[in-house]
LOLUMFI-472463 format. One line per 3 residues: number of its first residue (from 1); for each residue x, y, z negated of N, C-alpha, C. Coordinates in nm, 2 decimals. Layout:
BEGIN
NUM) X:Y:Z:X:Y:Z:X:Y:Z | ...
//
This chain:
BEGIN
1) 13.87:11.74:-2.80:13.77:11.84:-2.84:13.70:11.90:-2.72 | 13.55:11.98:-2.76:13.50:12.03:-2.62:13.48:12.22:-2.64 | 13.54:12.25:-2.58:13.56:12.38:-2.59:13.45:12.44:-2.45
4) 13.42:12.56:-2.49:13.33:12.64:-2.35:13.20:12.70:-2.38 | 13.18:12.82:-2.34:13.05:12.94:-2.36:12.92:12.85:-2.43 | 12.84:12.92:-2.51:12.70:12.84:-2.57:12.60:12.78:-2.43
7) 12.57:12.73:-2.43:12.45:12.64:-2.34:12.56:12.62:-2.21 | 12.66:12.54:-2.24:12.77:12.46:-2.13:12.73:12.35:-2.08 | 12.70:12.24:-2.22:12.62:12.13:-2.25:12.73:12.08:-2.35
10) 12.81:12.16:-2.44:12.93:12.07:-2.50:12.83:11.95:-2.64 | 12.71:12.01:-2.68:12.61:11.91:-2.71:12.60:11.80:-2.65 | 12.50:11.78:-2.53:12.49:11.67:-2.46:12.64:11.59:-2.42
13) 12.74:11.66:-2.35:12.89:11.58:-2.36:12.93:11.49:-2.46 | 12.93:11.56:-2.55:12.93:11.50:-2.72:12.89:11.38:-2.73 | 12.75:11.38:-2.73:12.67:11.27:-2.73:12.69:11.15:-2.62
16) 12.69:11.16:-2.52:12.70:11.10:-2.41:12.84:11.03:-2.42 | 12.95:11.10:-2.46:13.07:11.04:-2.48:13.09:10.96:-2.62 | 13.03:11.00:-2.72:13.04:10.91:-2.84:12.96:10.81:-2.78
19) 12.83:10.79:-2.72:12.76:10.65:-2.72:12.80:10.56:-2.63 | 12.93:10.61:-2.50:12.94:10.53:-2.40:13.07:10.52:-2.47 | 13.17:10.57:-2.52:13.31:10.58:-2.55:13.39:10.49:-2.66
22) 13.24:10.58:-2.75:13.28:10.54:-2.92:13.30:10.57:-3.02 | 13.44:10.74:-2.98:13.41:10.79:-3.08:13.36:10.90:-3.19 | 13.40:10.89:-3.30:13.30:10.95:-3.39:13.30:11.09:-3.34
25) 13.14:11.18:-3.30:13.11:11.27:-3.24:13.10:11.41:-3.40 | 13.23:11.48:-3.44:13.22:11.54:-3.56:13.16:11.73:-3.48 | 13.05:11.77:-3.50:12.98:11.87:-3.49:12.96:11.96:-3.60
28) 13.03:12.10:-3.56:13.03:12.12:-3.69:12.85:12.26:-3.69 | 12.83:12.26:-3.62:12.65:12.27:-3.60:12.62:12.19:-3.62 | 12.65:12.05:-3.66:12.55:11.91:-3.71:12.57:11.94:-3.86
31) 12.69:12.04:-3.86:12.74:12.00:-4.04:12.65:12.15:-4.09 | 12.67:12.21:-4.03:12.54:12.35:-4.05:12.42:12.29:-4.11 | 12.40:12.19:-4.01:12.21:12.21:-4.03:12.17:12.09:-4.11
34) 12.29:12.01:-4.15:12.32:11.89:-4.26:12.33:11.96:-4.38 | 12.40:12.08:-4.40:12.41:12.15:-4.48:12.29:12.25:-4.60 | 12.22:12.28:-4.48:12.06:12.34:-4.48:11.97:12.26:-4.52
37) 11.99:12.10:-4.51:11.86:11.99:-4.54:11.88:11.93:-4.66 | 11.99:11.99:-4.72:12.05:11.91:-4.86:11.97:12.01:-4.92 | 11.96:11.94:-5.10:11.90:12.01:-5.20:12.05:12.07:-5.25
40) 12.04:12.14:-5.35:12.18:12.26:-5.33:12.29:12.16:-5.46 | 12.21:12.06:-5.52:12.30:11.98:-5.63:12.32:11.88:-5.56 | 12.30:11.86:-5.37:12.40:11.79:-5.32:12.50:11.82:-5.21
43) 12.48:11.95:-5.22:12.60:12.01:-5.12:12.74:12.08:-5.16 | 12.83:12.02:-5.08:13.00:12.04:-5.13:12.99:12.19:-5.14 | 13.14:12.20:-5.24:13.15:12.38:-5.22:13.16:12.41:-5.11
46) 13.24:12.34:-4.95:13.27:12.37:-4.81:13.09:12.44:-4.79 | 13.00:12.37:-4.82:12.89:12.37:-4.80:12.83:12.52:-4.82 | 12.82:12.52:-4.95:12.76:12.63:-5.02:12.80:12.78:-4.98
49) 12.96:12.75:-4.94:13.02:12.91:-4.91:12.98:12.94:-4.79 | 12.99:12.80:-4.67:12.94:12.84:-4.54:12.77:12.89:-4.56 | 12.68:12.89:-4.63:12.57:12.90:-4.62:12.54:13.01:-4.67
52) 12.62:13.03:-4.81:12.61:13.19:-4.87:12.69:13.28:-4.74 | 12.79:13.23:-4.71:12.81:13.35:-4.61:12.74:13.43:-4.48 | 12.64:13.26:-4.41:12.54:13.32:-4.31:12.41:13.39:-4.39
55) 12.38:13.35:-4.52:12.27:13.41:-4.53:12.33:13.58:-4.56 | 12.44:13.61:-4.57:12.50:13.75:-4.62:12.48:13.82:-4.43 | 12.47:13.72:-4.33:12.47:13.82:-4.22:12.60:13.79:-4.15
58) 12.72:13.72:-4.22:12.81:13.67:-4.17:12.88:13.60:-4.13 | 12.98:13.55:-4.06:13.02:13.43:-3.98:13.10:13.37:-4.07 | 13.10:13.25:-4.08:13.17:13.17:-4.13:13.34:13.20:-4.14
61) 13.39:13.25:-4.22:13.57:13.26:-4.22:13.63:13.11:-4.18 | 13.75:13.12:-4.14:13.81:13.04:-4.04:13.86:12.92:-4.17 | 13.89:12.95:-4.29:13.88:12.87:-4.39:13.77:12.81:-4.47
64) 13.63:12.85:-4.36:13.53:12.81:-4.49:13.48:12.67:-4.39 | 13.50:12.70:-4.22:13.45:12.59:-4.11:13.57:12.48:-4.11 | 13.74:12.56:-4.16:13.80:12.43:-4.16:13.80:12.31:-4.28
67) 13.73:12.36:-4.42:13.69:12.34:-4.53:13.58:12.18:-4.49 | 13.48:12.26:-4.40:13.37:12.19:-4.32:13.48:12.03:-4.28 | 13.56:12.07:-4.20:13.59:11.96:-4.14:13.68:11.87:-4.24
70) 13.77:11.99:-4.31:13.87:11.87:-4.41:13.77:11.78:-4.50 | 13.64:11.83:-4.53:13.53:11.74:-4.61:13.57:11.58:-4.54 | 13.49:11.63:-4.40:13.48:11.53:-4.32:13.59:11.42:-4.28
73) 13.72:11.41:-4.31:13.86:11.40:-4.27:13.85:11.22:-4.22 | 13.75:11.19:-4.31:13.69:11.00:-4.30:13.69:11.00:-4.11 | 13.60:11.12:-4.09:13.53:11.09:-3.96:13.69:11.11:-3.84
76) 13.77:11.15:-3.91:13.94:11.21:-3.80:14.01:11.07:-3.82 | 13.94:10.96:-3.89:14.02:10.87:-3.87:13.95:10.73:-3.86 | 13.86:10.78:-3.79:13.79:10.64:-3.73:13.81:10.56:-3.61
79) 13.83:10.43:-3.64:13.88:10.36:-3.56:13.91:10.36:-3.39 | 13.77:10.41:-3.34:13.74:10.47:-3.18:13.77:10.59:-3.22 | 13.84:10.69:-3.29:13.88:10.84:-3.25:13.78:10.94:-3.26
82) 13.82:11.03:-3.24:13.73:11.14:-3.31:13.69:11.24:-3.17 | 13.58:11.32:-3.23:13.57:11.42:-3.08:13.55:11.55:-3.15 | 13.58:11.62:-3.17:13.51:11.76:-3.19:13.44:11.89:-3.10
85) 13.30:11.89:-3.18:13.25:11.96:-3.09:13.21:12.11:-3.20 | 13.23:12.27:-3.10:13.17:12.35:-3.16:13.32:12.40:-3.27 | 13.45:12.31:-3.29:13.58:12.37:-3.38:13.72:12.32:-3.31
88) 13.79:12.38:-3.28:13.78:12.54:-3.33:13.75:12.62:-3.22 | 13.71:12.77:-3.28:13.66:12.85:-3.20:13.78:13.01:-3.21 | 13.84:12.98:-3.27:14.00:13.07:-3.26:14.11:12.99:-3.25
91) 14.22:13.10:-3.22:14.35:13.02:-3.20:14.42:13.00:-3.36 | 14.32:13.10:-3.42:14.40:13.05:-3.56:14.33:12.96:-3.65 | 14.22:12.90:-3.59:14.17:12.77:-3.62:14.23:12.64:-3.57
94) 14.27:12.72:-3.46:14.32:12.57:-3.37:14.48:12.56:-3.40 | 14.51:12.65:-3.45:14.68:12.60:-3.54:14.64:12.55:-3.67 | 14.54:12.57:-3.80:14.48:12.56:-3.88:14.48:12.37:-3.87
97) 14.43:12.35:-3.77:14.34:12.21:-3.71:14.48:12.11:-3.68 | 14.56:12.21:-3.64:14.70:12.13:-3.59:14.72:12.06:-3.70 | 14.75:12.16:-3.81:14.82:12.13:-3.91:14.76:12.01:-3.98
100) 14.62:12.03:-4.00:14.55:11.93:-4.10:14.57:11.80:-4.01 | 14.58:11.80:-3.88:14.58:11.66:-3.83:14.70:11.61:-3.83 | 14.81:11.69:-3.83:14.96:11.68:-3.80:15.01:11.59:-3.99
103) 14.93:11.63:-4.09:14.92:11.57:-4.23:14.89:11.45:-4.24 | 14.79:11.39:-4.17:14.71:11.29:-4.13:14.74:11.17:-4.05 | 14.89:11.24:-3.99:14.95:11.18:-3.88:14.86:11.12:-3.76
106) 14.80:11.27:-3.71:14.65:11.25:-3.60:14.73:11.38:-3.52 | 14.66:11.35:-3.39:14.72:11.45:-3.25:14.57:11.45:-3.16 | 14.59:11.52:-3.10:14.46:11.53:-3.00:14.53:11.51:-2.88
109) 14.45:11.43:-2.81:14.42:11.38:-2.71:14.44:11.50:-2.55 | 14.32:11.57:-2.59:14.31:11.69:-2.51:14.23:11.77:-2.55 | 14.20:11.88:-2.46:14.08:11.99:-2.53:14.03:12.07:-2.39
112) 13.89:11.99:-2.40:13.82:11.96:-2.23:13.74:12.15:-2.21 | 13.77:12.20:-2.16:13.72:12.35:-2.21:13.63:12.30:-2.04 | 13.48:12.38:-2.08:13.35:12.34:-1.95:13.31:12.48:-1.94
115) 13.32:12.46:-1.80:13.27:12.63:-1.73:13.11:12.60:-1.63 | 13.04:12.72:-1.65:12.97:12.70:-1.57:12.93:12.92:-1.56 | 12.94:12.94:-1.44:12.85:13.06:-1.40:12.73:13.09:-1.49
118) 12.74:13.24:-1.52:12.65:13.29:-1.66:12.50:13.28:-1.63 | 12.47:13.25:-1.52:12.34:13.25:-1.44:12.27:13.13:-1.49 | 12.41:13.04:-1.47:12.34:12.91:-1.46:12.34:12.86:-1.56
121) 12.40:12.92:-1.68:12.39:12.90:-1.83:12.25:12.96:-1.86 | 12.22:13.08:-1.83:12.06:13.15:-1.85:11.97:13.01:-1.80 | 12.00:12.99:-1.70:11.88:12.87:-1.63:11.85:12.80:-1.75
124) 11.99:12.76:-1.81:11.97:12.59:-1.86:11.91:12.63:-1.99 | 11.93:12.74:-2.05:11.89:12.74:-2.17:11.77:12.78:-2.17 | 11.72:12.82:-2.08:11.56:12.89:-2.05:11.50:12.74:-2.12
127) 11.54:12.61:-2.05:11.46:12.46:-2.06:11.48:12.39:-2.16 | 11.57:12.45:-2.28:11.62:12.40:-2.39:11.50:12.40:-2.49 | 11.47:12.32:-2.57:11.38:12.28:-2.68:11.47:12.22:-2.79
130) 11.41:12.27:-2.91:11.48:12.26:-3.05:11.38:12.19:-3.17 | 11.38:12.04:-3.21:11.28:12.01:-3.27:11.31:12.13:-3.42 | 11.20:12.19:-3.45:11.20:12.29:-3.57:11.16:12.18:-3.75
133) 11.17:12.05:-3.67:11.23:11.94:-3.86:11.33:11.91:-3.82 | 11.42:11.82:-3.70:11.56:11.71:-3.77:11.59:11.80:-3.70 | 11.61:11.95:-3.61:11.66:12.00:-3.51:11.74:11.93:-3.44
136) 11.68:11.81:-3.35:11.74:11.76:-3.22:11.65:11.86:-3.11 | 11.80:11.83:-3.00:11.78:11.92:-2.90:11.74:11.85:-2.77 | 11.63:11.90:-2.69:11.61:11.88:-2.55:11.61:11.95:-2.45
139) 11.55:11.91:-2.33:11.54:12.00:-2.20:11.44:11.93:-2.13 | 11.36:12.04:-2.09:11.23:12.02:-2.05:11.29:11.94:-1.90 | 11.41:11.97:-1.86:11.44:11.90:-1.73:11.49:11.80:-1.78
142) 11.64:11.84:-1.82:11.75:11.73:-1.81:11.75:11.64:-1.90 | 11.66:11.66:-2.02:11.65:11.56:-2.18:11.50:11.57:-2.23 | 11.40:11.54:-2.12:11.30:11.55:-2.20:11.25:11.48:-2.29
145) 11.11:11.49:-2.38:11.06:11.38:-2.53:10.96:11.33:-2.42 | 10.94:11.21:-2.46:10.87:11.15:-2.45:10.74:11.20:-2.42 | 10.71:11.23:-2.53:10.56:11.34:-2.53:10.61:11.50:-2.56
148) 10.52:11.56:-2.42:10.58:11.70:-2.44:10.59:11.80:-2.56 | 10.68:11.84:-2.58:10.65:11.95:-2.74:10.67:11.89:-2.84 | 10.68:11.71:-2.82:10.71:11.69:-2.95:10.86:11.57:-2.98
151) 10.92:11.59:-3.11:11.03:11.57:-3.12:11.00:11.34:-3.08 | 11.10:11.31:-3.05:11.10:11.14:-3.03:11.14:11.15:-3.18 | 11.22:11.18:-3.24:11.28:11.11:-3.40:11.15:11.11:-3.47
154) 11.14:11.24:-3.49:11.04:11.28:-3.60:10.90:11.31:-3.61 | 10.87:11.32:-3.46:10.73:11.38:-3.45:10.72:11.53:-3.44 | 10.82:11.61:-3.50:10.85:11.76:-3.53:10.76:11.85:-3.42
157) 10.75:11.96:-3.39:10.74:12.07:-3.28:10.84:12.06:-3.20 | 10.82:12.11:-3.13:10.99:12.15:-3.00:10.96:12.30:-2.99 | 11.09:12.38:-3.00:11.03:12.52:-2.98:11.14:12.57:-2.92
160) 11.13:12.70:-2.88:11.22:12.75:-2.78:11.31:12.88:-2.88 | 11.47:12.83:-2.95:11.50:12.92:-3.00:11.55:13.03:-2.96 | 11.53:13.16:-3.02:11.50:13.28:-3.02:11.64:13.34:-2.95
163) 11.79:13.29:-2.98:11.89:13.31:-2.90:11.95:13.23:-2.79 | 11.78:13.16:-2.74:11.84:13.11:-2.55:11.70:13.21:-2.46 | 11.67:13.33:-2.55:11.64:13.44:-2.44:11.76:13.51:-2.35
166) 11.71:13.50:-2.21:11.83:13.54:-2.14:11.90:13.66:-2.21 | 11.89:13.77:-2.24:11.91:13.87:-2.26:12.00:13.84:-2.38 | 11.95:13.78:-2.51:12.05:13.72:-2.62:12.18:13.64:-2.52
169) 12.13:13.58:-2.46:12.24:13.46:-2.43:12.36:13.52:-2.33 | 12.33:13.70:-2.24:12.41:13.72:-2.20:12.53:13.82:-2.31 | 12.46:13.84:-2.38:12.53:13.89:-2.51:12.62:13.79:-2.57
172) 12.59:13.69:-2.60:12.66:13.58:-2.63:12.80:13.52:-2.55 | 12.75:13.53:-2.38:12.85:13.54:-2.35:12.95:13.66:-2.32 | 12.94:13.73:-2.33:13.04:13.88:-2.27:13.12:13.82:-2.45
175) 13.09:13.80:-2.57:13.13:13.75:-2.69:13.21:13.67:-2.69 | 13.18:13.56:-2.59:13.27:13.44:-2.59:13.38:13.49:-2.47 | 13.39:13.54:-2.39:13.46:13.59:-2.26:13.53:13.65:-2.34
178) 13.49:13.77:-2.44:13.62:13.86:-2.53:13.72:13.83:-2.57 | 13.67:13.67:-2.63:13.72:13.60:-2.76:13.78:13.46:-2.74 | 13.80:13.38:-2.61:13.79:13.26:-2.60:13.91:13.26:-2.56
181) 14.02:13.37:-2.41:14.12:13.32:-2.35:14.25:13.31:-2.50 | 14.26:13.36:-2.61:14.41:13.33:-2.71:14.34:13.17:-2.69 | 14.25:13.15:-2.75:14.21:12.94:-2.78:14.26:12.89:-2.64
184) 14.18:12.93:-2.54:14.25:12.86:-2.42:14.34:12.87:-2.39 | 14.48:12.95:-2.43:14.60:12.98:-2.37:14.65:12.90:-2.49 | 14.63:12.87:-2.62:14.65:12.82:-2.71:14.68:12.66:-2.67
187) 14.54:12.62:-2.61:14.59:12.47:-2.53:14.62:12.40:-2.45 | 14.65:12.53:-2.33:14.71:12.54:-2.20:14.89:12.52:-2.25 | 14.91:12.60:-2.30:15.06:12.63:-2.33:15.09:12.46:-2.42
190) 15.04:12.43:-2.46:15.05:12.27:-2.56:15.05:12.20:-2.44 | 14.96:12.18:-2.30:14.99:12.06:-2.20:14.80:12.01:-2.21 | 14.75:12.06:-2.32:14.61:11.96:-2.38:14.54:12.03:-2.31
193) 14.49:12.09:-2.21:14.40:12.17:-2.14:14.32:12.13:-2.06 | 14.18:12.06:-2.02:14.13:12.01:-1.88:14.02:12.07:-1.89 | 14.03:12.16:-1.78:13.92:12.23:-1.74:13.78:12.15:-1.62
196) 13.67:12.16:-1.70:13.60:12.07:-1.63:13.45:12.13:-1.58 | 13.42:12.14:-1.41:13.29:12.24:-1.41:13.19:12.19:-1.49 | 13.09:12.21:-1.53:12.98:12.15:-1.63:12.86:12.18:-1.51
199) 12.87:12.23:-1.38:12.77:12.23:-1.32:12.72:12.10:-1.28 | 12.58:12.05:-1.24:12.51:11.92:-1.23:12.45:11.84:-1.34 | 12.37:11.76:-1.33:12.33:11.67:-1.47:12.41:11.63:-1.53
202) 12.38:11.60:-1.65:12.47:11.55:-1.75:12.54:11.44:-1.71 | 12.47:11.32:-1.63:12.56:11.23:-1.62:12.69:11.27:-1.47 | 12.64:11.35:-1.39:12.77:11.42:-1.30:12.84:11.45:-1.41
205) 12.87:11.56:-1.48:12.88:11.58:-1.56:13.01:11.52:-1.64 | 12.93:11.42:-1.68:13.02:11.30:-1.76:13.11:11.19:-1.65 | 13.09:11.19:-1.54:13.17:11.10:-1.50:13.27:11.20:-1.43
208) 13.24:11.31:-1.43:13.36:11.40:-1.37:13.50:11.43:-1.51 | 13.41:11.48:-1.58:13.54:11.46:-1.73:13.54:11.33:-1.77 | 13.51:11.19:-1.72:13.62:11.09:-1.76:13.69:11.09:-1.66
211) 13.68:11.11:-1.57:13.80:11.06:-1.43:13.90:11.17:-1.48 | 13.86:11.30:-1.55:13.96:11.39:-1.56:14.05:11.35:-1.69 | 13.99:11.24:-1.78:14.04:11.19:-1.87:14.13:11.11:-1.83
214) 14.05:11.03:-1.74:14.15:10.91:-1.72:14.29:10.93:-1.63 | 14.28:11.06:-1.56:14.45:11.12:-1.51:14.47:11.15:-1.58 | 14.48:11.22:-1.71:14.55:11.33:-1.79:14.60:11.19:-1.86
217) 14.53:11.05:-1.88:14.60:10.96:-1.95:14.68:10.86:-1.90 | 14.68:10.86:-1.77:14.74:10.78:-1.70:14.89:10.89:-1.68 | 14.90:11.01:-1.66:15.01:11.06:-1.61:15.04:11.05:-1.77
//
């Protein structure tokens, strides 16, 4: 799983590791906004409660995002392995998560938590673009479209959303700093813990957390 503050890159990681790796990349911000594009006579109850609860102004309960994933349980047992990005985000999601995998007779691997200085989180998200149809994500630097402003899938707009203004995003993190060390001590104390800098392009990046993969699997 990839654990670490909003605009780390645990997105692009995601991605980059399902397509070179294999496996199934389960996002549960993909299951958000999968959730939102459905007509409402085809979304699960997991669905419906997470959506009545954001439109109430509230965050998702720690049973309505693990709901999200037990839907999904197909994708925890695909052949190349599973990756989770964006869950869990408590320690009592991440005993929650034990448990449902521990049923399944499934274990994790590890739980790659990515750091980068709050500065340089402001940077990156400053260049972040959000297509506003299939919301795929770019970077005016590190992931740009083809044609500027506009999405490669769909044709959509690209637009700059409203919480990667610096000022939102340092809010965001002092949130995640409050709230993150029980999850990280959570996977530290289990052995599952690889802390990985997320500073450099994505592909530094990614070949720094597989080498960190590939000791944690060799020892």
């Amino acid at each position: 799983m990839l654990l670490g503050p909003p605009g780390v890159g645990k997105g692009t990681q995601g991605e980059l590791i399902s397509s070179r790796l294999g496996p199934c990349h389960l996002s549960t911000g993909d299951l958000f906004r999968v959730a939102r594009s459905l007509d409402p006579e085809r979304r699960t109850p997991a669905m419906n409660e997470a959506l009545d609860t954001i439109a109430r102004g509230q965050l998702a309960s720690d049973e309505t995002v693990l709901g999200l994933v037990r839907e999904r349980a197909a994708c925890l047992r695909c052949d190349g392995g599973f990756l989770l990005d964006g869950f869990p985000r408590t320690a009592a999601q991440a005993a929650a998560l034990a448990a449902l995998l521990e049923s399944d007779g499934l274990a994790l691997d590890a739980a790659v938590a990515f750091s980068l200085p709050v500065d340089l989180i402001v940077a990156r998200l400053a260049g972040r673009r959000v297509c506003g149809g299939c919301k795929r994500v770019y970077h005016v630097e590190a992931k740009p479209p083809v044609v500027a402003g506009v999405c490669d899938a769909c044709g959509g707009h690209l637009e700059k959303r409203d919480d990667d203004q610096p000022h939102v995003v340092r809010v965001r993190m002092q949130e995640y700093e409050a709230t993150s060390p029980p999850l990280i001590r959570y996977y530290e104390q289990r052995g599952l813990l690889l802390p990985v800098d997320a500073a450099g392009t994505p592909d530094q990046v990614f070949d720094r957390l597989s080498a960190r993969l590939a000791a944690s699997t060799a020892s």
